[in-house]
N, C-alpha and C positions, 0 to 999 in steps of 0.2 A: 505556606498559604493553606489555611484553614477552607475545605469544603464540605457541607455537608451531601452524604450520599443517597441520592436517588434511584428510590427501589421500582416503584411504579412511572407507568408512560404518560405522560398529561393527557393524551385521547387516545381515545380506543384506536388501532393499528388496521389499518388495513393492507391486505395484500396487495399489492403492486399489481403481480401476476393475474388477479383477481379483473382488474383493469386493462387487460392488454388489447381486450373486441371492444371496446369502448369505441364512437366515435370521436370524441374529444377527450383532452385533457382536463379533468378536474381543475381546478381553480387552487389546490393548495399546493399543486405541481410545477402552475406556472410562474416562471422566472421572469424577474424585472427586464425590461428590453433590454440593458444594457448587460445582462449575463445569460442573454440568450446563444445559443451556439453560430449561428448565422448561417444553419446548411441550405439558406434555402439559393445565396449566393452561388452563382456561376466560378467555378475554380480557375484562379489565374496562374495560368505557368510560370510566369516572370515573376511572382511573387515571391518573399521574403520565408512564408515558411512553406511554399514547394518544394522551394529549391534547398530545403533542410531536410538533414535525418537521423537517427540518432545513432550514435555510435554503435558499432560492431564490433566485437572483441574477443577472439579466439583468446580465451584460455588455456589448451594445452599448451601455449608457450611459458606458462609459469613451470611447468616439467621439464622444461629446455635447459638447452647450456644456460651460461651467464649469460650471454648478452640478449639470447632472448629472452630471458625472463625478468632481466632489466627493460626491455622494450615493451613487452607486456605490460610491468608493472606502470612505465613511462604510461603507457594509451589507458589505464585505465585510470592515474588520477588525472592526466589532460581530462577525459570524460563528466568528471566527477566533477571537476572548475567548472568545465564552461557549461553541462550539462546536467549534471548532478544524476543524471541518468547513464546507462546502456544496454544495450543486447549482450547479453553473454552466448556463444558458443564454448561447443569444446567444456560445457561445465560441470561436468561429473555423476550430471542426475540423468539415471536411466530413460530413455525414451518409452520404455516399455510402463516405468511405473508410470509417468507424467502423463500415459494414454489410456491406465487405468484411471486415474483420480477423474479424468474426466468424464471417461464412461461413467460410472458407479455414481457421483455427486450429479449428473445431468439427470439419472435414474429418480436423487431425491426429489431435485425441481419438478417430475413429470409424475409424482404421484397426488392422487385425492387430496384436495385442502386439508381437510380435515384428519389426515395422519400426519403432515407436515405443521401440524398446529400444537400437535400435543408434545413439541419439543419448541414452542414461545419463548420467544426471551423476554428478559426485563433488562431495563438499566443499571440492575445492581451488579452486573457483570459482565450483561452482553451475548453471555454465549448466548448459542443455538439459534432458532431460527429469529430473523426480523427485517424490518421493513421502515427502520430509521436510526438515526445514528445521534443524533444532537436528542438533549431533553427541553430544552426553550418549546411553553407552549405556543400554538401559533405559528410557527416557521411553516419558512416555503419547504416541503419535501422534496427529496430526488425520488429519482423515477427506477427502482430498485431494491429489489429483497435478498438477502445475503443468510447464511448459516455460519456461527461464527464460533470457534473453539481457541480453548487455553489447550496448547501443546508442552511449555516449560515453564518453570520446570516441575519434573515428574509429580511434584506431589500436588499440584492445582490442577492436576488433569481430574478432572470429572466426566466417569465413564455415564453417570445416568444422563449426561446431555446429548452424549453423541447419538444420531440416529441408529436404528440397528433396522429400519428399510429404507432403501427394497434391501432384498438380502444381498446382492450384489455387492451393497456397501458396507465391506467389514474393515473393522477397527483397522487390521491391517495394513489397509491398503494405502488409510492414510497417514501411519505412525511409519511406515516405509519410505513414501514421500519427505518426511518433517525429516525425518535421519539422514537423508541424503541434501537436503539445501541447510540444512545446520552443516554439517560440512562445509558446503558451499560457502555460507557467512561466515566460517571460522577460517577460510584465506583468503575471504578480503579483508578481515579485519588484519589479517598481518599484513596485506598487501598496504591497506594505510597506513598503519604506523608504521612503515617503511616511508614510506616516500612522504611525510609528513617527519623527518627525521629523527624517528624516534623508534625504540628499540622494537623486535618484533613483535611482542607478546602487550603490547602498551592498551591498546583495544582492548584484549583479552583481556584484562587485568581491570578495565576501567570499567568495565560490563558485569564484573561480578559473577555471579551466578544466572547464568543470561537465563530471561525470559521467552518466549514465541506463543503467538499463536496463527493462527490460518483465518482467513473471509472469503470464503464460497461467493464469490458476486453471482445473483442472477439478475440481467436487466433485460425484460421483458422485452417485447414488439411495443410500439409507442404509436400510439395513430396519429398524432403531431409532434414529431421527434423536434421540430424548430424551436420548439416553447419552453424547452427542459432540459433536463442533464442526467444522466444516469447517477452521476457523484458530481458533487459540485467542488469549486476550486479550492485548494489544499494543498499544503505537503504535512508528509507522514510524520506522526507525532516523534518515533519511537526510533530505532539507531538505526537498520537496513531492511530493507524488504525487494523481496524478489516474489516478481509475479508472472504466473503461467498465465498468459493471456491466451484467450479465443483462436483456436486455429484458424477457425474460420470467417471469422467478424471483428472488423478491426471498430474501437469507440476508445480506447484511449488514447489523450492527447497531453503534450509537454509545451509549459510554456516556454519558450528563448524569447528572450528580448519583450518586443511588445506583438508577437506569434504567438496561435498555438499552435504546436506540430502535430500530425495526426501519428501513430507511431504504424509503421508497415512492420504486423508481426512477421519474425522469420522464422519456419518452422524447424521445431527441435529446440525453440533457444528462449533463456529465461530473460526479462527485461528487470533489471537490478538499479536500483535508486539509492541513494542514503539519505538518512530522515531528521528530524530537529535535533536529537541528542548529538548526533557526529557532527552535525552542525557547531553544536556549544562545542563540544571536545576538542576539534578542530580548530575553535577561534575561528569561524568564522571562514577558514583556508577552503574548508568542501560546502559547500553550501546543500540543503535541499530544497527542490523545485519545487515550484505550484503543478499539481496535475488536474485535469478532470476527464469526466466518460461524459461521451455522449451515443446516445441512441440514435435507434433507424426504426423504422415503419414497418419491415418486413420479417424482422425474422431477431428472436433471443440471441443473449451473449451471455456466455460463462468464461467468469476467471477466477483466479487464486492467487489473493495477495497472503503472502508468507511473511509475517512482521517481527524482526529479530530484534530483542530491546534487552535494554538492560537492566539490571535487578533493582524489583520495584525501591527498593529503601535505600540504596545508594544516591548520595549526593552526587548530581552531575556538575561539570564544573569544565571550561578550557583548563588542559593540561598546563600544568605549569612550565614547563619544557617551551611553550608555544608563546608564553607571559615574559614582557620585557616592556622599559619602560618607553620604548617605541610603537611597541603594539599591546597595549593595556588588554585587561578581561573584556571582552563585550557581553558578556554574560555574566547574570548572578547565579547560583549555586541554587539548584530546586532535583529534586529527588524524582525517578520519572513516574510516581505512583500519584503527585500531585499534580505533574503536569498534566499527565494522561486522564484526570478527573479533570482539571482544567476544559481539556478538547470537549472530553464529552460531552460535558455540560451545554457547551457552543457549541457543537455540531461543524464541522468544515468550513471555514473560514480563511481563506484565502493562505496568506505567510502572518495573522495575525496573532497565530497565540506562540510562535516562537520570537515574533518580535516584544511581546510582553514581560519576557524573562532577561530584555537588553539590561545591561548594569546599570545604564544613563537615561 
């Protein structure tokens, strides 16, 4: 799938942030009625997704005897079927770094426009600072500015994108981070191809030379949070991501069924999804969800989604271990350097650009 690539933003960008003492919502913010969030609704207890939450999953029991770290491994592909999400505890990443990244990155969000400017992104890449995701001129915007960095591998790291203020935020703080949740995605990915019965190293193997990188969310105070979305509905283009959500302010939500669930962050713990590629790998066995953010009126939210993919020029493809003439390809074979031009291009799209890679 031939794309041509998009250097420049069809209009000029504006900040989000820029917009937060507004009294209204801009017009290119607001969302069609029927993908508004509905907060303005009275919360029913008896409800479908009250009464839901998303999984919880101590990890140190993969260090266990056998049989818990077969139970482990059991709870966290149940999670992955019916949720495609969960909380991880117990997961390896210091609490110490996780409460620097956020000090140091909230430092960026609260300095002067205008040194927050001189690290703009374009769409020919993405990184650093911006304030949209899709290049379709015209679109409705979310309500959202993010700082966005290539982590893997080592040699597409470009130091002249990363901020260097405040001084607070040094390179290290967040290449210490990225070292510890790569770990992290290099045992769930044997935790899947275990219990997807296939040997342990199968993920690893099928990722290549894996890629990462990081998205700084910042989404703003919203003076009609009803009308909009911080990110609109989506699942993640690319193989896993784990995100350090807001200690404080919960705005992400999971679709189950015909819900969305709001997720109750738990502190200390990473909230881990898997994304269109595990999706195709898997046949279709793990699926990933639709998510989106939504905003409040009173007060900013920061998080960090940490996006673990696989090497952009490999063919992605269901295992063939998973291929039998009961359960055919549901996918055709696309490289994730095309699909991920694909998303771009569209901008957040509900589950439509992994359904466009169906075989049939």
């Amino acid at each position: 799938m031939a794309m041509e690539l998009v250097r420049e933003w069809p209009e000029p960008i504006v900040r989000v942030q820029t917009l937060a003492d507004g009294e209204f919502v801009p017009e290119r913010y607001v969302k069609p009625p029927s993908e508004r969030p509905n907060l303005m609704a009275a919360p029913n207890p008896s409800s479908t997704a009250a009464q839901l939450s998303l999984p919880v999953i101590d990890l140190g029991g993969l260090a266990g005897g056998a049989a818990e770290r077969r139970a482990t491994m059991a709870a966290v592909s149940q999670a992955f079927a019916e949720w495609g999400f969960f909380q991880a505890v117990n997961h390896g990443v210091r609490a110490e770094v996780m409460a620097e990244m956020r000090r140091a990155w909230r430092g960026f969000f609260e300095l002067p426009l205008a040194e927050k400017q001189a690290y703009a992104n374009s769409p020919a890449t993405f990184e650093g600072y911006g304030s949209r995701l899709g290049v379709k001129k015209g679109a409705i915007l979310d309500w959202g500015d993010y700082f966005f960095l290539q982590l893997l591998p080592h040699a597409v790291r470009n130091y002249d994108k990363w901020p260097r203020l405040p001084s607070s935020l040094s390179r290290e703080t967040t290449e210490a981070y990225a070292e510890e949740v790569v770990k992290l995605c290099e045992v769930i990915e044997s935790v899947l191809s275990v219990t997807l019965g296939l040997d342990e190293g199968f993920f690893q193997r099928a990722f290549g030379e894996a890629g990462a990188g990081i998205r700084v969310n910042y989404y703003p105070k919203c003076p009609q949070p009803d009308l909009t979305l911080g990110l609109s509905p989506h699942s993640d283009p690319g193989g896993m991501t784990v995100l350090l959500a807001d200690d404080q302010v919960k705005g992400l939500q999971v679709r189950n069924g015909d819900s969305w669930v709001t997720v109750e962050p738990i502190p200390g713990a990473l909230i881990v999804n898997v994304g269109d590629q595990i999706q195709v790998l898997s046949n279709n066995k793990y699926k990933s969800v639709e998510h989106r953010v939504v905003v409040n009126a009173s007060t900013e939210r920061l998080s960090f989604a940490f996006f673990y993919n696989p090497q952009d020029d490999l063919l992605i493809e269901p295992a063939r271990e998973l291929v039998a003439p009961s359960s055919p390809p549901v996918y055709k074979p696309m490289t994730f350097k095309d699909y991920r031009m694909y998303m771009r291009m569209l901008g957040p799209r509900g589950k439509s650009h992994v359904d466009f890679m169906k075989a049939t």
